[in-house]
VOBA-1610 file (N, C-alpha, C; in pm, whole numbers, padded with zeros to 5 digits, always signed):
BEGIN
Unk-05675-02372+05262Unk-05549-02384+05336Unk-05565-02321+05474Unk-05503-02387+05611Unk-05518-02341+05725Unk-05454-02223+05770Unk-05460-02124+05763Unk-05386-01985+05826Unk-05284-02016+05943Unk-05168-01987+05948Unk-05012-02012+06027Unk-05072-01910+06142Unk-05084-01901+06242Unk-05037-01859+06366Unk-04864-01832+06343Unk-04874-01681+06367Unk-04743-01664+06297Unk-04632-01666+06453Unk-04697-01714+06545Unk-04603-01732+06659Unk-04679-01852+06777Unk-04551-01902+06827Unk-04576-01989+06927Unk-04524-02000+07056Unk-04601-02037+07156Unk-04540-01987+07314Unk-04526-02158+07354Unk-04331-02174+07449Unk-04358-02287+07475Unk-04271-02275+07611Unk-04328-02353+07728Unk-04209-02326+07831Unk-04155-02462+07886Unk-04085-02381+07971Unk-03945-02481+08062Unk-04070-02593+08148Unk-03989-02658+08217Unk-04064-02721+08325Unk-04072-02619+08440Unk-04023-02527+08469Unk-04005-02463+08606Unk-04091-02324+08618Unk-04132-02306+08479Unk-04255-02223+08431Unk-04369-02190+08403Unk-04418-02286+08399Unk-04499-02377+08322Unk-04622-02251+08377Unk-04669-02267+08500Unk-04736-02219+08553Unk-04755-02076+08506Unk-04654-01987+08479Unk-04680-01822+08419Unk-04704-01876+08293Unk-04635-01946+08244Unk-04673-01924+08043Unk-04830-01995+08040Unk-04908-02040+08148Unk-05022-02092+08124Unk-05084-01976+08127Unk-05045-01882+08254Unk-05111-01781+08249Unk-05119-01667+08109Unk-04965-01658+08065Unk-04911-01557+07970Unk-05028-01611+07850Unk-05075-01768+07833Unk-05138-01810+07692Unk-05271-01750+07729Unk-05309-01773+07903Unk-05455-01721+07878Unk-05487-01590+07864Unk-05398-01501+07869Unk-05412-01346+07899Unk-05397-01322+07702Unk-05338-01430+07646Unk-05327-01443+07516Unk-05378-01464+07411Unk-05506-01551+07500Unk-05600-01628+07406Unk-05515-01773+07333Unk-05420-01817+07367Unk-05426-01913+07260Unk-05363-02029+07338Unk-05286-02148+07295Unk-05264-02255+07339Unk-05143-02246+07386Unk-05081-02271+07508Unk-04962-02337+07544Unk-04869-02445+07413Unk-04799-02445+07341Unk-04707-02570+07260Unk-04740-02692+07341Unk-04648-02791+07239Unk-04647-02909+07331Unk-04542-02976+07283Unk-04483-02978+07409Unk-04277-02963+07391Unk-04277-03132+07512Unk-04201-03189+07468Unk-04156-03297+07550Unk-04057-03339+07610Unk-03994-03310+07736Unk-03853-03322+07836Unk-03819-03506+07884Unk-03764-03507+07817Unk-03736-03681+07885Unk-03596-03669+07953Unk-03641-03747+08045Unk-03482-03782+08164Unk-03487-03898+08201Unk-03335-03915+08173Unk-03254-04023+08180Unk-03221-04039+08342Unk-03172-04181+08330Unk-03141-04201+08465Unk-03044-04124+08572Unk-02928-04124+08464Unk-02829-04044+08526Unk-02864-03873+08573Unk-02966-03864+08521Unk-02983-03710+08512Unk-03008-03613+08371Unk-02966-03674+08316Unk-02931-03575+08198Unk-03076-03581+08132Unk-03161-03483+08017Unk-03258-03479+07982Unk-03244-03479+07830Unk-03358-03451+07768Unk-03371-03452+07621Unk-03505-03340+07574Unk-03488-03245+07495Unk-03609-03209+07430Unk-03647-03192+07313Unk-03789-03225+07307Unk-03813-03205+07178Unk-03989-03166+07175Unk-03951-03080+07073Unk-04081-03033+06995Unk-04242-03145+06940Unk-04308-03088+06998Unk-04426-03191+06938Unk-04536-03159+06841Unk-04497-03055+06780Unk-04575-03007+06687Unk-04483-02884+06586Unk-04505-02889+06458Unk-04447-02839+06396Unk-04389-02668+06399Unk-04277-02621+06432Unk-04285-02465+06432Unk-04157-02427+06369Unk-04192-02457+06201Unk-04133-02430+06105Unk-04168-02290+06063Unk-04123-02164+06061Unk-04138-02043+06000Unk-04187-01956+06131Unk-04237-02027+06256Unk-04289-01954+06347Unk-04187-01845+06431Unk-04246-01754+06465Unk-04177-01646+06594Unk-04171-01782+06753Unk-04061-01810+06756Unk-04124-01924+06898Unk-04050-01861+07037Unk-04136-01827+07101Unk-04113-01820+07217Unk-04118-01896+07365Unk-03989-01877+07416Unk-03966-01956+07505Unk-03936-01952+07692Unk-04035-01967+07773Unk-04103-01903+07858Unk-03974-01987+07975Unk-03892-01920+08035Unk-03812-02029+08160Unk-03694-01898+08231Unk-03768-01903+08393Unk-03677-01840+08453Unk-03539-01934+08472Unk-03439-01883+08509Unk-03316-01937+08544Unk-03237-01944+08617Unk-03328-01976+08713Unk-03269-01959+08879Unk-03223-02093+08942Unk-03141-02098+09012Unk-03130-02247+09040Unk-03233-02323+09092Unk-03206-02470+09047Unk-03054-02479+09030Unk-03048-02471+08799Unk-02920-02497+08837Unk-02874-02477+08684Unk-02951-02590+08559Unk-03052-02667+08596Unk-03062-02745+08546Unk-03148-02676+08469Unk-03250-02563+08537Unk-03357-02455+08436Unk-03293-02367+08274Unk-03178-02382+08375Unk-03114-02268+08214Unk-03047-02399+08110Unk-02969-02501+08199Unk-02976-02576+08070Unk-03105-02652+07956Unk-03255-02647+08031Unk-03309-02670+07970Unk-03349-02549+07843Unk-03339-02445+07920Unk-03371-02374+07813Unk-03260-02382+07678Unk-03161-02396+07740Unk-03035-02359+07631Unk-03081-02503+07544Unk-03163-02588+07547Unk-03176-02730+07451Unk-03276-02678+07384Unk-03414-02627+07490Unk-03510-02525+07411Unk-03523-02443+07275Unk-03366-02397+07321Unk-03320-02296+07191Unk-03311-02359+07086Unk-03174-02446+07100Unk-03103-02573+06992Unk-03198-02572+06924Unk-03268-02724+06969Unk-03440-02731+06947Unk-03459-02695+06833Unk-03560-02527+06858Unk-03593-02454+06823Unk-03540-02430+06639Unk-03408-02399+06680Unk-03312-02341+06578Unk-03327-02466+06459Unk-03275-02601+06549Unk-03282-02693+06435Unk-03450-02715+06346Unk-03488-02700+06432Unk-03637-02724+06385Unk-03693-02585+06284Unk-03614-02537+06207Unk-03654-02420+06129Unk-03749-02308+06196Unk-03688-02288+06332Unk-03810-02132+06370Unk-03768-02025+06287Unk-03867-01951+06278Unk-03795-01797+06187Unk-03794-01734+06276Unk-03796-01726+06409Unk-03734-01646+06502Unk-03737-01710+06660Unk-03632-01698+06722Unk-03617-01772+06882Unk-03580-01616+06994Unk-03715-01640+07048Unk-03708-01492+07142Unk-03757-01559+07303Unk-03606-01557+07390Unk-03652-01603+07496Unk-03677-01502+07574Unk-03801-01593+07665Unk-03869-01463+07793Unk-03794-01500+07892Unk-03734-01467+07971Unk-03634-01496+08099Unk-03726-01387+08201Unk-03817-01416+08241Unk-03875-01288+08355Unk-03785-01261+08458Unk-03689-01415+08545Unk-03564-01361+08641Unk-03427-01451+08563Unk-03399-01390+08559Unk-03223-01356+08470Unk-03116-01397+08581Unk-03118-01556+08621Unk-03054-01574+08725Unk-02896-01567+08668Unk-02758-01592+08772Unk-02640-01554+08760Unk-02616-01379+08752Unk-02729-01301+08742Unk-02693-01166+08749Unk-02649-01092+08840Unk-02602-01149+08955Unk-02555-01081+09068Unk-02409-01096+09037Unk-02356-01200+08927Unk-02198-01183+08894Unk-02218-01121+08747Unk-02178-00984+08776Unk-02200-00894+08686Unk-02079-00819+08630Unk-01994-00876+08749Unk-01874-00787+08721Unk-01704-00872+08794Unk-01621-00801+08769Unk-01499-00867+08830Unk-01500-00757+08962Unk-01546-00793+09104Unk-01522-00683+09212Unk-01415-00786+09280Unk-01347-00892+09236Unk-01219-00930+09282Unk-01121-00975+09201Unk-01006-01026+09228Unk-00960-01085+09110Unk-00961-01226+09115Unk-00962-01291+09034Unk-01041-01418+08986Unk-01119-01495+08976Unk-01224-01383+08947Unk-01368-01450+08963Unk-01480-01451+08857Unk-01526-01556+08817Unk-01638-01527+08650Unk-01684-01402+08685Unk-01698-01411+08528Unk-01859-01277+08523Unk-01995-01414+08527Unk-02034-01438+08535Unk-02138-01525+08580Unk-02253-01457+08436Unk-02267-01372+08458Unk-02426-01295+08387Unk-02329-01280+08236Unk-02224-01230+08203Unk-02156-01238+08050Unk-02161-01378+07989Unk-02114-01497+08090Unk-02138-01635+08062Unk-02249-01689+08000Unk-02346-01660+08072Unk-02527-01698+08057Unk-02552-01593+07897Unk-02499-01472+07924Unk-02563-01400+07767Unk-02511-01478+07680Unk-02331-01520+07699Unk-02258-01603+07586Unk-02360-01739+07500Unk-02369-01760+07625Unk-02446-01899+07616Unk-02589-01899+07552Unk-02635-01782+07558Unk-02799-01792+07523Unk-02729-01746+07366Unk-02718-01663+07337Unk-02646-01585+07191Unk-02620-01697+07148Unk-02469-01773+07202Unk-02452-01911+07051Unk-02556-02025+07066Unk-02618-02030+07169Unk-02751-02147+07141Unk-02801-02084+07033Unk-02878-01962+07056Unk-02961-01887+06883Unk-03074-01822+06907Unk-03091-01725+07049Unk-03155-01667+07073Unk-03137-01525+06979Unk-03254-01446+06877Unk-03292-01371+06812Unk-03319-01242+06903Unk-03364-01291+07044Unk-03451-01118+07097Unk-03429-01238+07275Unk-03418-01120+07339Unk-03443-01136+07485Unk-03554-01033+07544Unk-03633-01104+07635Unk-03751-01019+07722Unk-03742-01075+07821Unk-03713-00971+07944Unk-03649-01033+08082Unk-03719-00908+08178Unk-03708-00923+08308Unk-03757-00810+08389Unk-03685-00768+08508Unk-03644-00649+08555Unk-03619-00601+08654Unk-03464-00686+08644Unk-03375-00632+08577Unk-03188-00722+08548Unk-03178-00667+08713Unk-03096-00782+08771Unk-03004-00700+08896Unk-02944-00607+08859Unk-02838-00567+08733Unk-02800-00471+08692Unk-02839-00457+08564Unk-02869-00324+08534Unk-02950-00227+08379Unk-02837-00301+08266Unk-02654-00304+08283Unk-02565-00319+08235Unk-02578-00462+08136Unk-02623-00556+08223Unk-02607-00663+08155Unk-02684-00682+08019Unk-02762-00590+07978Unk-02818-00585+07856Unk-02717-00584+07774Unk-02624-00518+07775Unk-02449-00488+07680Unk-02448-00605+07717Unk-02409-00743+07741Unk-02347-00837+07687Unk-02444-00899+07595Unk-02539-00885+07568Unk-02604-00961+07452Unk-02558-00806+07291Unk-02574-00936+07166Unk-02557-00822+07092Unk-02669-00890+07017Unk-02797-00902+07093Unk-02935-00959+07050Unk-03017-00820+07070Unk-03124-00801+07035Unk-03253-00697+07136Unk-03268-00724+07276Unk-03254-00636+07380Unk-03305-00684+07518Unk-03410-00609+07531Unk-03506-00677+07529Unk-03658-00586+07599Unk-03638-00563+07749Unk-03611-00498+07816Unk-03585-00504+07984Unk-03761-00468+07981Unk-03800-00505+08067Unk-03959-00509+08129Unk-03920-00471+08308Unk-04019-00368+08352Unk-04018-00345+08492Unk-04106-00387+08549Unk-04124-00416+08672Unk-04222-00431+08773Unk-04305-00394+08812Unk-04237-00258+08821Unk-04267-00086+08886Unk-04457-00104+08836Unk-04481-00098+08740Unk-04628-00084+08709Unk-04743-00099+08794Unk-04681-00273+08785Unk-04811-00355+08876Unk-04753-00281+09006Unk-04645-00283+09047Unk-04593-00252+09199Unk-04654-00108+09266Unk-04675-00019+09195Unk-04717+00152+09138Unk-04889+00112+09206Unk-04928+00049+09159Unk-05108-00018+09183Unk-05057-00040+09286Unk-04991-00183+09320Unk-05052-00234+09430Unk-05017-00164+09585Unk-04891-00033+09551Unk-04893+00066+09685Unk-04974+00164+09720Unk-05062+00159+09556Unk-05203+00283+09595Unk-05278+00223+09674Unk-05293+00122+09704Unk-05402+00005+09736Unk-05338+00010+09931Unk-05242+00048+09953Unk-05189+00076+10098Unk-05213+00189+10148Unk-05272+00311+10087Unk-05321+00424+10097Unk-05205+00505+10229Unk-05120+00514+10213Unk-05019+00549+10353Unk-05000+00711+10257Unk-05023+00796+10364Unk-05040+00922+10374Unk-04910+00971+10395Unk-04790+00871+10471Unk-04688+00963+10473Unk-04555+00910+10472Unk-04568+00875+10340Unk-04507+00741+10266Unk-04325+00741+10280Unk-04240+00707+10301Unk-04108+00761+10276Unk-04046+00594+10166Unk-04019+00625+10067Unk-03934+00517+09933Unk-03804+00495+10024Unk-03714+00370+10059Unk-03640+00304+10073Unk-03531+00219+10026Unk-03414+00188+09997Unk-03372+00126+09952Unk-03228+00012+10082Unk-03266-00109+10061Unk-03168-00148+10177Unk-03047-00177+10126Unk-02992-00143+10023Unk-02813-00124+10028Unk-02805-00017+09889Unk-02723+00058+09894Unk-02672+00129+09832Unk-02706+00122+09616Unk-02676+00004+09606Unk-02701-00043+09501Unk-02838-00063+09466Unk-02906-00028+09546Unk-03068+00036+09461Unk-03106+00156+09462Unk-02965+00241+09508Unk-03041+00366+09500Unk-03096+00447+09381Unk-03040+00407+09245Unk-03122+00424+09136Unk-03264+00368+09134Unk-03309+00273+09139Unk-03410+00218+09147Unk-03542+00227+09255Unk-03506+00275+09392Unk-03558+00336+09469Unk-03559+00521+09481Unk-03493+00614+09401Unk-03492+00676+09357Unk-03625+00737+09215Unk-03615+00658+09136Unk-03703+00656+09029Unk-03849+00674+09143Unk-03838+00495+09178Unk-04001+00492+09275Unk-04020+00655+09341Unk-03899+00679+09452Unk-03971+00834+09480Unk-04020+00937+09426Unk-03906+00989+09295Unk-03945+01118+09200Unk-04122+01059+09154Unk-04158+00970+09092Unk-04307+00910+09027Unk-04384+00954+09153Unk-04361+00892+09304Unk-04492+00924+09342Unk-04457+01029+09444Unk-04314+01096+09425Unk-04322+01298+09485Unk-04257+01235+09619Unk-04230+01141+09664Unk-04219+01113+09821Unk-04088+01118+09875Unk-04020+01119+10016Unk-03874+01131+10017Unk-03816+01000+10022Unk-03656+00980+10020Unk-03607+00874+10006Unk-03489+00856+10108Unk-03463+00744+10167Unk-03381+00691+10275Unk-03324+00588+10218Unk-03191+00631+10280Unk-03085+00485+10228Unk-03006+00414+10348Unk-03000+00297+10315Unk-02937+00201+10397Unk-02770+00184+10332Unk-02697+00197+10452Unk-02581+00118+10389Unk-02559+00034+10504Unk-02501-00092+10387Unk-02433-00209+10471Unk-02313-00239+10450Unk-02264-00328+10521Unk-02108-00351+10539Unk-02133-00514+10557Unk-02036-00587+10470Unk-02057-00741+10473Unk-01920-00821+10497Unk-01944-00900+10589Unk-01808-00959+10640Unk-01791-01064+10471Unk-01907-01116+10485Unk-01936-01249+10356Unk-02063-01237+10302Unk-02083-01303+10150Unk-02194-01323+10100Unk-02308-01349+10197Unk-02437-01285+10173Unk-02538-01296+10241Unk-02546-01322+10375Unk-02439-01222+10426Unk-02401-01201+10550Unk-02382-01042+10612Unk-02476-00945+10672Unk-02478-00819+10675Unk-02384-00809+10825Unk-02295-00738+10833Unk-02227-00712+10965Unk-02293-00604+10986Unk-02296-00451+10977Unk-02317-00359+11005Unk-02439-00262+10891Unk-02494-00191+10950Unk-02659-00113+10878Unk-02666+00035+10965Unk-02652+00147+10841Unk-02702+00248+10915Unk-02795+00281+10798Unk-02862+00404+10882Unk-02997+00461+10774Unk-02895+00567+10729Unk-02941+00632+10615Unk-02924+00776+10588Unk-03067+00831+10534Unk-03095+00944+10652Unk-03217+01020+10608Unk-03283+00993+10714Unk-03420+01032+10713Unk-03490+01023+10849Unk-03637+00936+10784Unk-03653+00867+10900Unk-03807+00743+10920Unk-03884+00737+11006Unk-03827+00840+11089Unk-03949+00897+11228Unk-04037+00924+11150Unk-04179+00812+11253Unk-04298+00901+11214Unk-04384+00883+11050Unk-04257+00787+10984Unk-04297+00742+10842Unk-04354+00609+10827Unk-04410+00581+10688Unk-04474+00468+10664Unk-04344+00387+10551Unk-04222+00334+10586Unk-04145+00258+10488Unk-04183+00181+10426Unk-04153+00195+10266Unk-04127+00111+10157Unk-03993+00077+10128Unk-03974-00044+10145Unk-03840-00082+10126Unk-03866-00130+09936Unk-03771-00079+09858Unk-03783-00155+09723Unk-03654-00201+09671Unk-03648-00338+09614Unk-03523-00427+09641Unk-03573-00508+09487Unk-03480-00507+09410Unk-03507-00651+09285Unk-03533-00765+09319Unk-03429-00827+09381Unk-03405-00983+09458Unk-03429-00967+09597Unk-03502-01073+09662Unk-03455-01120+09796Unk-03413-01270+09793Unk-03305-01255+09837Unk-03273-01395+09860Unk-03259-01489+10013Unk-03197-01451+10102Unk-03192-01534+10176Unk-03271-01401+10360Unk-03331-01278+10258Unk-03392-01192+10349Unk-03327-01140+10472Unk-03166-01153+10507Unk-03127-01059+10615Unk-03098-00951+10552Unk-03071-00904+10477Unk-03035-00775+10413Unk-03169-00669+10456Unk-03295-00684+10392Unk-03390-00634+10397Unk-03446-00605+10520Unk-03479-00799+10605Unk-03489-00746+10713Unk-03459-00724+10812Unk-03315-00703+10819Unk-03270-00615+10912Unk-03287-00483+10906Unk-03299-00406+10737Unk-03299-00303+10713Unk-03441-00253+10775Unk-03517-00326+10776Unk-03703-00328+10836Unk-03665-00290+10960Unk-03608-00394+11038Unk-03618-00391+11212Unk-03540-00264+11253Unk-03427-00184+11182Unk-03351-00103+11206Unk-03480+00044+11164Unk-03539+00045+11065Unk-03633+00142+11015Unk-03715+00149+11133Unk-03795+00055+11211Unk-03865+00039+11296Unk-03800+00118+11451Unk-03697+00078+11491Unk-03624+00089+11596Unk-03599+00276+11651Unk-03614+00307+11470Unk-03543+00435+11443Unk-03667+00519+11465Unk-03862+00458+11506Unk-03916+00568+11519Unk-04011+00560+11387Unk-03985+00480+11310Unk-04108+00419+11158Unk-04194+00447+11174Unk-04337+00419+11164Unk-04493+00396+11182Unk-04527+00288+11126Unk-04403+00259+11033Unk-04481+00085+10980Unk-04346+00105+10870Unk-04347-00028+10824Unk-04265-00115+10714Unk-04269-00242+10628Unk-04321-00176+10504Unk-04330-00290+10406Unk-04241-00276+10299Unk-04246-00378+10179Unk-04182-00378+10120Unk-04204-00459+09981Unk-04128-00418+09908Unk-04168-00458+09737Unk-04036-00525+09667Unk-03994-00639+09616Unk-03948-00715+09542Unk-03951-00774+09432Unk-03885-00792+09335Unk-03924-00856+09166Unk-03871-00973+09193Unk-03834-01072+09225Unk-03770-01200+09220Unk-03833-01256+09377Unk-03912-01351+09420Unk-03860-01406+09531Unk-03765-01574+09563Unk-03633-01488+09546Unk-03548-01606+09544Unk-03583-01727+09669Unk-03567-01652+09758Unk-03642-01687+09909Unk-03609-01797+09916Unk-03452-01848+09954Unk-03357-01911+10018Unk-03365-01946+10152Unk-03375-02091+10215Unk-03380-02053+10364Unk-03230-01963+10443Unk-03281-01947+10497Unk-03479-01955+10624Unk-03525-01815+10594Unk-03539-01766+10468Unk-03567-01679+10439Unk-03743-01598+10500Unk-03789-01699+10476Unk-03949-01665+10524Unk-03980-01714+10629Unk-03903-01742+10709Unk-03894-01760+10880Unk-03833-01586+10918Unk-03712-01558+10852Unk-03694-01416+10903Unk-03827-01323+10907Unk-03852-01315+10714Unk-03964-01222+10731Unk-04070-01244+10839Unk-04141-01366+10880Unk-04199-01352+10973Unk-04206-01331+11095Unk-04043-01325+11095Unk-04041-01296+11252Unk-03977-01115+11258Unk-03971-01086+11153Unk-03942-00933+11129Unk-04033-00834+11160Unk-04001-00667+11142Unk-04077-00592+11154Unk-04158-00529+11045Unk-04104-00666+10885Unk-04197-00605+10782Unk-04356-00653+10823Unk-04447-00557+10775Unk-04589-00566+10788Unk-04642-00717+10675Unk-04567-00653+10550Unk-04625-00731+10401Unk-04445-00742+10308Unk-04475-00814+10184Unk-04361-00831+10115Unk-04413-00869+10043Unk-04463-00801+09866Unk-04469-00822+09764Unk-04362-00884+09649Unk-04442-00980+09635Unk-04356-01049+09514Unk-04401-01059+09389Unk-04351-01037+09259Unk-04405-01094+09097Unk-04394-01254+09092Unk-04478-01341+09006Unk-04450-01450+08997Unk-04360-01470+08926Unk-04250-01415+08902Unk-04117-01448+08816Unk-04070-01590+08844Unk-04075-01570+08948Unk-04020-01721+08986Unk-04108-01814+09102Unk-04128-01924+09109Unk-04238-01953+09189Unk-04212-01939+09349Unk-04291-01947+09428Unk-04276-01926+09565Unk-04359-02031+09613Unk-04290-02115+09662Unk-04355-02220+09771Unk-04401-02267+09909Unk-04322-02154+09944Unk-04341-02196+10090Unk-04438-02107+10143Unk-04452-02115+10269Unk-04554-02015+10304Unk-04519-01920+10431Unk-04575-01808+10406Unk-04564-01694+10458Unk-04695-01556+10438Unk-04752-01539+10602Unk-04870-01461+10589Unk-04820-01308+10582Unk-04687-01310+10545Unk-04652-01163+10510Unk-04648-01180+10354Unk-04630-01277+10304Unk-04571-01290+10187Unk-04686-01258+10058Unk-04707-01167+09964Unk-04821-01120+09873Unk-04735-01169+09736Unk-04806-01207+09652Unk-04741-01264+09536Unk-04857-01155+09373Unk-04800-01123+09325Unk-04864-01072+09193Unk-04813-01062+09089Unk-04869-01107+08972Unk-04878-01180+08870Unk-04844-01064+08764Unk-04692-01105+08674Unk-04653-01042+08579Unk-04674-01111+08412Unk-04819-01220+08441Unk-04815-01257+08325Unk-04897-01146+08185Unk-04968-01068+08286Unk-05029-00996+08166Unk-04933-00914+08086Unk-04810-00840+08188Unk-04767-00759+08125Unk-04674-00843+08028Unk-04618-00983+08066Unk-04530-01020+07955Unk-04592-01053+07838Unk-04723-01126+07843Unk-04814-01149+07744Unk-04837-00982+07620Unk-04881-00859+07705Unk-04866-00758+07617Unk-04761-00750+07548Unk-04638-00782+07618Unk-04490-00722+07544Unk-04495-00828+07422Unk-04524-00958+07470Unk-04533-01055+07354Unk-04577-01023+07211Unk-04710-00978+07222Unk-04796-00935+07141Unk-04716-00809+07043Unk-04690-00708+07137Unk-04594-00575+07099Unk-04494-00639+07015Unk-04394-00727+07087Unk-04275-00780+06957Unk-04310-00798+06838Unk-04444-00890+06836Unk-04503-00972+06718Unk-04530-00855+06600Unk-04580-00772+06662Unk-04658-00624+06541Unk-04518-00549+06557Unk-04458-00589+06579Unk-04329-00448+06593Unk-04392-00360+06680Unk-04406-00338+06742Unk-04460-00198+06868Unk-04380-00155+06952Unk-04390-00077+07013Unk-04311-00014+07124Unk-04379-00104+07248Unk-04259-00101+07381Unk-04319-00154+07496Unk-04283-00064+07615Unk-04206+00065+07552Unk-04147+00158+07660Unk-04297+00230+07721Unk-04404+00188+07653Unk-04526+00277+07736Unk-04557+00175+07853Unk-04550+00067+07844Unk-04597-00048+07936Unk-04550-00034+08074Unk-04411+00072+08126Unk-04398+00115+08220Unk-04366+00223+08286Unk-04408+00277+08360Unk-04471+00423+08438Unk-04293+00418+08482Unk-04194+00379+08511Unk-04092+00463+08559Unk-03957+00292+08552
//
């Protein structure tokens, strides 16, 4: 009798590319899942090989447009109907998480919606990385593995060797997160606040703290349409800097997003492949979070811990 592979990895169309990576860091095969579309638009999926009793995992960021998360949400169905003994989606960027909350009155929660939605499709376990907010784990009443960045990100600023480093954050709302980065590597920290007439629209930027004479790290979850950041760059610069780069988990990178950065005063701008990046930009550094999701994979499967997998 043939021995069950007691789990199976299968992804979105918009993924494809990390879960190839996540199988090779894995050793084993990509699934083989089939998306058909109709004229009008609408799609269909289905399974092409049996994953009756399996752990199946399902590899698809969910960033727009919306058509990624509805595939996954068929993914699930799928899945469920097809007897998995367990449906654990990897979401590396957890799009809709910037509506996290009611900060007006009458407006979705956007990110409660998407948990609703993944929960009654028949998701078992979530593994996602770097949430815009820590919070949104409380709307699932599934497991959330939150996975950080910070690791690979931790490497790749030793690799900048800057002697007189100052941690950054360009709005207020990372100061937890740019915080952490300082206490780990001892260094001081500067904050930006902004003032916004409209969405992805910065009116006004001051620093708090001092950047004379420093080497800035700006560290940010998302960039999306890049004035936030780099203005926060050109203002760091203006103020007396020695240089300014910067570190990101998502590159949403919206135009004219990577026309700013290049015409900015960031040096570099690290990205995870959470989500793909197409366009081009000689500031733009891209590094690869398939190993670490591939470990966490593995970790679920044996029951293990994954809180060692990140330094802060």
């Amino acid at each position: 009798m043939q021995t069950m592979v007691p789990f199976k990895i299968f992804s979105g169309s918009s993924s494809r590319y990390l879960a190839e990576k996540i199988c090779n860091s894995l050793g084993c095969e990509l699934g083989q899942m089939n998306i058909e579309h109709f004229a009008d638009g609408e799609f269909s999926i289905s399974y092409e090989e049996s994953i009756r009793g399996r752990h199946v995992f399902l590899i698809q960021s969910t960033f727009p447009n919306s058509d990624n998360l509805m595939e996954l949400l068929l993914m699930i169905d799928a899945a469920k109907r097809a007897s998995a003994k367990s449906i654990i989606a990897v979401i590396p960027y957890f799009g809709w998480a910037r509506q996290d909350r009611k900060d007006k009155p009458r407006v979705a929660i956007g990110a409660k919606l998407v948990a609703d939605l993944l929960s009654v499709a028949g998701i078992n376990r979530l593994i996602t990385m770097d949430l815009h907010a820590d919070q949104i784990q409380g709307f699932f009443n599934v497991p959330v593995d939150h996975l950080y960045g910070s690791t690979i990100f931790i490497e790749e600023m030793k690799t900048w060797g800057l002697e007189n480093a100052v941690i950054a954050t360009p709005d207020v709302g990372g100061t937890k997160r740019a915080n952490a980065y300082a206490k780990h590597l001892n260094t001081p920290m500067v904050i930006c606040y902004k003032l916004r007439e409209k969405a992805n629209e910065v009116s006004e930027m001051k620093i708090i703290g001092e950047v004379k004479g420093k080497d800035v790290i700006l560290v940010d979850d998302i960039v999306d349409t890049a004035g936030t950041i780099t203005k926060a760059a050109d203002l760091m610069l203006s103020q007396g800097a020695n240089s300014v780069r910067a570190i990101a988990s998502h590159a949403v990178m919206s135009d004219p997003a990577s026309t700013r950065v290049d015409q900015s005063a960031l040096e570099e701008i690290v990205f995870t492949d959470s989500i793909p990046y197409s366009k081009k930009s000689e500031k733009v550094k891209i590094i690869s979070v398939a190993e670490m999701f591939a470990e966490s994979i593995m970790r679920v499967c044996n029951n293990e811990s994954i809180s060692s997998l990140y330094l802060i």
